[in-house]
Structure formats: structure tokens, C-alpha cells
NUDOLO-987542 format. One line per 3 residues: number of its first residue (from 1); for each residue x, y, z of C-alpha. Coordinates in nm, 2 decimals. Example, Ala and Ser with C-alpha at 12.3 -4.5 7.8 and 13.67 -1.06 7.14 Angstrom:
<rs>
1> 1.23,-0.45,0.78; 1.37,-0.11,0.71
</rs>
This chain:
<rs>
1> 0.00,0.00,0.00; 0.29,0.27,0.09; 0.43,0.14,-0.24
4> 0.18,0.22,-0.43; 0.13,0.53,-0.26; 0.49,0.63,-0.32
7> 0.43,0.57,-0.67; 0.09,0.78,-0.72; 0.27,1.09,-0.61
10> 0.59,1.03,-0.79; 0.35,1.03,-1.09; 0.21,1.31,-0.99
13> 0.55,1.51,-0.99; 0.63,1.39,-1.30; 0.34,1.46,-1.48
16> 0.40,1.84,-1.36; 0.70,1.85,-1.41; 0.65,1.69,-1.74
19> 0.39,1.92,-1.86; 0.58,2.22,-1.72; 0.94,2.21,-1.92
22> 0.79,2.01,-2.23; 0.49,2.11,-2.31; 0.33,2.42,-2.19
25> 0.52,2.77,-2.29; 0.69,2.62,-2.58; 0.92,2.49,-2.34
28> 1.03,2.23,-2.55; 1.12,2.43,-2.82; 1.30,2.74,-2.65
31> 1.49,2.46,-2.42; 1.62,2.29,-2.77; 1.73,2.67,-2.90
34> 1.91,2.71,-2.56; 2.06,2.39,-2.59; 2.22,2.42,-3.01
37> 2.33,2.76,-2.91; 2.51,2.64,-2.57; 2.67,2.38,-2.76
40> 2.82,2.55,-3.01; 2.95,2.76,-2.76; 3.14,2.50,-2.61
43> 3.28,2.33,-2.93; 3.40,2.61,-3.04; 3.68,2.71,-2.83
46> 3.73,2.27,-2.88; 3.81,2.30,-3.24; 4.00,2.61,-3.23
49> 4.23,2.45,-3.00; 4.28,2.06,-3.11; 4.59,1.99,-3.21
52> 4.68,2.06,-3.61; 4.56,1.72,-3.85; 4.35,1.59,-3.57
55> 4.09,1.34,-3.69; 3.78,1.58,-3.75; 3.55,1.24,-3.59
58> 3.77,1.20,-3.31; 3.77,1.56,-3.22; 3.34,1.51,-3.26
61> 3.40,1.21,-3.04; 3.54,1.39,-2.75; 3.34,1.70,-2.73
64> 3.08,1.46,-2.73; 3.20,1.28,-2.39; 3.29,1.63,-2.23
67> 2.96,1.73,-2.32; 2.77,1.40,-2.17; 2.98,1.41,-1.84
70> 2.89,1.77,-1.83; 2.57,1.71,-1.87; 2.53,1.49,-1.59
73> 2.76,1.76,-1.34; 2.44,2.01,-1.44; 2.19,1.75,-1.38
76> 2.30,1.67,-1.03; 2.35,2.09,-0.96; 2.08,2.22,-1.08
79> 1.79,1.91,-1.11; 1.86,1.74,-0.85; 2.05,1.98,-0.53
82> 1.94,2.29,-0.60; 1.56,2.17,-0.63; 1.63,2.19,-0.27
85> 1.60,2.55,-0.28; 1.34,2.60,-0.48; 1.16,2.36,-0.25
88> 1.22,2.56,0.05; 1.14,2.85,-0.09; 0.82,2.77,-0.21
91> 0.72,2.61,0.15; 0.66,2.26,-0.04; 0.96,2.09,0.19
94> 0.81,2.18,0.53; 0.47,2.06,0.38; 0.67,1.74,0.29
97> 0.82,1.73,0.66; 0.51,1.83,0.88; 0.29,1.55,0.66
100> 0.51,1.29,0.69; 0.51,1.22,0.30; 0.91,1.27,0.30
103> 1.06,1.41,-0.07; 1.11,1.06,-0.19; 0.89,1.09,-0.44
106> 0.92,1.42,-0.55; 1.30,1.29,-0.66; 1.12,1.00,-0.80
109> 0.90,1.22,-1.03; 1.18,1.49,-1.14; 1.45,1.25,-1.26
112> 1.32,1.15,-1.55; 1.21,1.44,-1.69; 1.58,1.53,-1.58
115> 1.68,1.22,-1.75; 1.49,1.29,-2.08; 1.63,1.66,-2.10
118> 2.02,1.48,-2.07; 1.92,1.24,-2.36; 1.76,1.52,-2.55
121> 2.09,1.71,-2.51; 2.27,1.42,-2.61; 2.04,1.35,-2.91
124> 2.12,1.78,-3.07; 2.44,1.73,-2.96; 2.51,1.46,-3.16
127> 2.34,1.63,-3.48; 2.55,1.94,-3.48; 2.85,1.71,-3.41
130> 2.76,1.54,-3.75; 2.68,1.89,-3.93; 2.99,2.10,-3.78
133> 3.25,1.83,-3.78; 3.16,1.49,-3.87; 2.99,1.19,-3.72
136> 3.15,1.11,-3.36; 3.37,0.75,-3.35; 3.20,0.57,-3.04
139> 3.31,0.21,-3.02; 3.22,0.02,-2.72; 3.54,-0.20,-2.69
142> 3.47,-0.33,-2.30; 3.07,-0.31,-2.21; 3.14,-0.41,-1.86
145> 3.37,-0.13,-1.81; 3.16,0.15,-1.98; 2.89,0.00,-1.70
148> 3.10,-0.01,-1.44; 3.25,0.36,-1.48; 2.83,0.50,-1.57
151> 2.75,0.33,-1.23; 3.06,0.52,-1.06; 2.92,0.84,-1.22
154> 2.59,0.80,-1.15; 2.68,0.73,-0.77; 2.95,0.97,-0.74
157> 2.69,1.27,-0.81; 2.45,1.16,-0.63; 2.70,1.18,-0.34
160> 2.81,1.57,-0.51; 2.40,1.60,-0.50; 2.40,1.53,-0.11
163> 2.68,1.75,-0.02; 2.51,2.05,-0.23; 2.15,1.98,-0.08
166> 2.23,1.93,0.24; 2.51,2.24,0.25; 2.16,2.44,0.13
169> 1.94,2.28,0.38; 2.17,2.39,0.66; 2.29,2.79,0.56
172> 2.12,2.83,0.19; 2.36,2.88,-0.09; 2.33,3.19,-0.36
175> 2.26,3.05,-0.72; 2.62,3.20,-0.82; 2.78,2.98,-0.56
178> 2.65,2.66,-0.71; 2.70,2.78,-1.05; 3.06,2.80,-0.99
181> 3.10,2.51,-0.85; 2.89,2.31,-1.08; 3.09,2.43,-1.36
184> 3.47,2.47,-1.23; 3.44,2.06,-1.12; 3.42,1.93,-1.45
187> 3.69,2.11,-1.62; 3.94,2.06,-1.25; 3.86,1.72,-1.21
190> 3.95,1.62,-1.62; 3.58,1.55,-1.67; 3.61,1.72,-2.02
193> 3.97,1.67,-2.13; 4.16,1.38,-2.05; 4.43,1.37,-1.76
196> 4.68,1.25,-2.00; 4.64,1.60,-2.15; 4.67,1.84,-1.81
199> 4.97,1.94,-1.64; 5.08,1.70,-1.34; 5.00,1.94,-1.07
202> 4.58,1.92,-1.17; 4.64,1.53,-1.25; 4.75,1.49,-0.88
205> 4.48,1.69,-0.77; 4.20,1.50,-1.00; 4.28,1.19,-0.87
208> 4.25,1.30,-0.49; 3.92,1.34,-0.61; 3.63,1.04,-0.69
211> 3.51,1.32,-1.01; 3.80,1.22,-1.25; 3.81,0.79,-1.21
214> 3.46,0.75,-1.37; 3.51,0.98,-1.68; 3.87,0.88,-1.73
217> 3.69,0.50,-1.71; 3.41,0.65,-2.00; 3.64,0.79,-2.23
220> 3.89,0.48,-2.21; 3.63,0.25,-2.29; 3.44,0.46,-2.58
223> 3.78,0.62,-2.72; 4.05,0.41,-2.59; 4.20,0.72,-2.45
226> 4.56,0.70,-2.25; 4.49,0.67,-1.85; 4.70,0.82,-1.67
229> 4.74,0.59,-1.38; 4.69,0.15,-1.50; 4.32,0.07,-1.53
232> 4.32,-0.16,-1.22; 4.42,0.08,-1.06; 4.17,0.30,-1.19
235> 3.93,0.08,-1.12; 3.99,0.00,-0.78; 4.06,0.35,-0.63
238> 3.73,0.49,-0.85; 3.54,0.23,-0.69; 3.67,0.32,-0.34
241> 3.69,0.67,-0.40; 3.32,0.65,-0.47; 3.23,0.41,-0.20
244> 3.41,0.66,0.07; 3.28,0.96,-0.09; 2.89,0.86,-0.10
247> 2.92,0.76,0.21; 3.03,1.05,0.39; 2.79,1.21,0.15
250> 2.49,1.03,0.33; 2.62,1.12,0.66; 2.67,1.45,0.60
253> 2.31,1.51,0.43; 2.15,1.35,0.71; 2.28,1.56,0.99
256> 2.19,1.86,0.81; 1.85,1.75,0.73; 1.83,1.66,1.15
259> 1.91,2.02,1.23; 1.70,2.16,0.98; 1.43,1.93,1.19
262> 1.53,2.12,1.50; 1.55,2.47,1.38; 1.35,2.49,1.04
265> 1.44,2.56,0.73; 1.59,2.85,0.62; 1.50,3.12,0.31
268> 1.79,3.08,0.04; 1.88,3.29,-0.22; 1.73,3.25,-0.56
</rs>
């Protein structure tokens, strides 16, 4: 019965949500405008600076990477951690809290509509990839490892998610704040060039991080692209990395969410 609960008003959310960004306001069709022009503001500077007689595909091939693991950096910022605000703002988390219903399924209902805007992304993406440049070489040459470093992704910013929702929960956090560091993180960590390629000082401090294991892990096994450290190695301190980090994640967003219980939630910036 609390299943099927659960489920009713994760439909619910998603058929607002749903309704909200895709269909009314044109929001489909201003979102996929957006989305070409951003695009073809970040391939840009891409193309200007790849290396002289580079493979026109193989350049498409990594802007297309950068742009997926990007992708799922905004996703976890702005869909999934700062909903927090918004939800705060609005009064909906108290109401969440004080009827017992928990924001389960309010995360329920939002990610796939944050999931279909990542795979509509994907989809222009790869069409002005074939129009400016040329089709993008993605070969699958281990499966298991391009699961393995997708599930270290996935878990890894759910963990970024946590720290992000429950630092707003606890002293609110100005949209610039999060914008920086939703966008400084990919580019630190080697999520959209490989570490091979960045000077040794930032390689040393990606891989102090869990953010660069899974897309060094993504672009090895779609591009076959030079690791900077062995792949078991990869593999095992990703997966540990991760393991630590999520977990301290969880910790962390539950203590904030316990204090928020004892002195209410807070007003955050919009």
C-alpha cells in the first residue's frame, strides 16, 4: 500500500513536471534553442584548440564525452541539489516534513524528466557534431567497463548532490555559488579533457578526487584514451573513491537534514 502510494505521487510530480518544461510555454522548443546555441559555444573554443591534423571524428567524439559528463555535473547541480532551494522556498519541503510524506517521491518524479532533457541534449548534440564536424567514433570495446565507470558516475553525483543539498538545507547557498561550482568541477577534475592532456599538478589533484576515475573510465572504454594511472588501478581507487565519498555524503546530508528538523528551514537565495 505505501508502495503504491509512493508511486501515485511520484507520478504526480512527474506529470508536472513533465507538462511544465515540455509542453506548456513552448518549453520544449526554447529549451532545444538554448541547448544548439550552448553547444556550439562550447565546441568552439574545442576545435580552435585541437591539435593541427586531428581526426575531424575523433575531435566530434570527445566534445561529445565532455559534453555527456557535463551534462550529468548540471543535472545533479541544478535538477537534483538545488531543487532543494526551490523547495524551500516555495514552502513545499516543510509541507513534505510536517505531513510525513518525505521528498522521496518528489525525486522520483523529477528524474526522469531530468533524465529525458540529458538524452535530448545528447540527441542535438550529436546532430551538430555530424553537421559541424563529422559523425562522432564511439566504439564500445569493453561493455562491462563502460557500465562499471556509468555506475561510478551516477553514484559519485548523487553523493556531489547530497553535499550540495544538504550544504543548502543547513545555511542556503546563492545560485552563483552553485553555479561555480557546478561548472569549475568538470573542467578541475579532467571531466572534459583527459588527464593524460593536463599538467601534473591538476592530475594529482583529480585523482585525490572520486570526479575524474569515472570519466577517465568513460572515455577509455568509448575512445580508448591513455589513462593516466593503470586501469586496475583505476578501477579500484574509482570504486573506493566513490564508496568513501557517498558515504560521507549520506552522513553528511543527514545531519543537516536533523538540524533543519530542529531549527526549520531557512530562506535561500534565488
Amino acid at each position: 500500500m505505501k508502495v503504491l502510494k509512493l508511486a501515485r505521487r511520484a507520478y504526480a510530480v512527474l506529470k508536472a513536471y513533465a507538462l511544465s518544461e515540455l509542453a506548456r510555454s513552448r518549453g520544449i522548443v526554447y529549451g532545444l534553442v538554448g541547448i544548439a546555441l550552448w553547444i556550439l559555444l562550447f565546441t568552439l573554443p574545442v576545435s580552435l584548440f585541437s591539435e593541427p591534423g586531428s581526426d575531424p571524428a575523433i575531435v566530434s567524439a570527445q566534445i561529445f564525452t565532455g559534453v555527456m559528463v557535463f551534462l550529468f555535473y548540471s543535472a545533479a547541480t541544478w535538477d537534483w541539489a538545488a531543487e532543494l532551494r526551490w523547495m524551500i522556498n516555495d514552502g513545499r519541503l516543510e509541507y513534505y516534513i510536517a505531513s510525513g510524506s518525505g521528498f522521496l517521491p518528489h525525486y522520483l518524479g523529477i528524474l526522469p524528466v531530468s533524465l529525458t532533457w540529458v538524452a535530448i541534449t545528447l540527441c542535438v548534440t550529436y546532430i551538430l557534431l555530424v553537421l559541424v564536424f563529422k559523425p562522432p567514433i564511439l566504439v564500445v570495446r569493453d561493455p562491462a567497463l563502460l557500465i562499471y565507470g556509468f555506475t561510478l558516475l551516477l553514484v559519485t553525483l548523487l553523493g556531489y548532490a547530497l553535499i550540495l543539498g544538504g550544504t543548502i538545507l543547513s545555511a542556503g547557498a546563492s545560485s552563483g555559488v552553485v553555479e561555480l561550482i557546478g561548472f569549475i568541477l568538470p573542467v578541475a577534475t579532467g571531466g572534459l579533457t583527459p588527464l593524460a592532456r593536463l599538467p601534473r599538478p591538476v592530475q594529482v589533484l583529480a585523482l585525490s578526487t572520486p570526479f575524474s576515475y569515472p570519466a577517465e573510465l568513460l572515455r577509455h572504454s568509448l575512445l580508448s584514451t591513455p589513462l593516466v594511472l593503470s586501469l586496475e588501478e583505476t578501477c579500484l581507487y574509482g570504486g573506493l573513491y566513490t564508496a568513501v565519498f557517498f558515504t560521507l555524503s549520506v552522513l553528511y546530508f543527514k545531519h543537516q537534514y536533523r538540524k533543519l528538523l530542529r531549527e526549520g528551514a531557512r530562506l535561500t537565495a534565488r
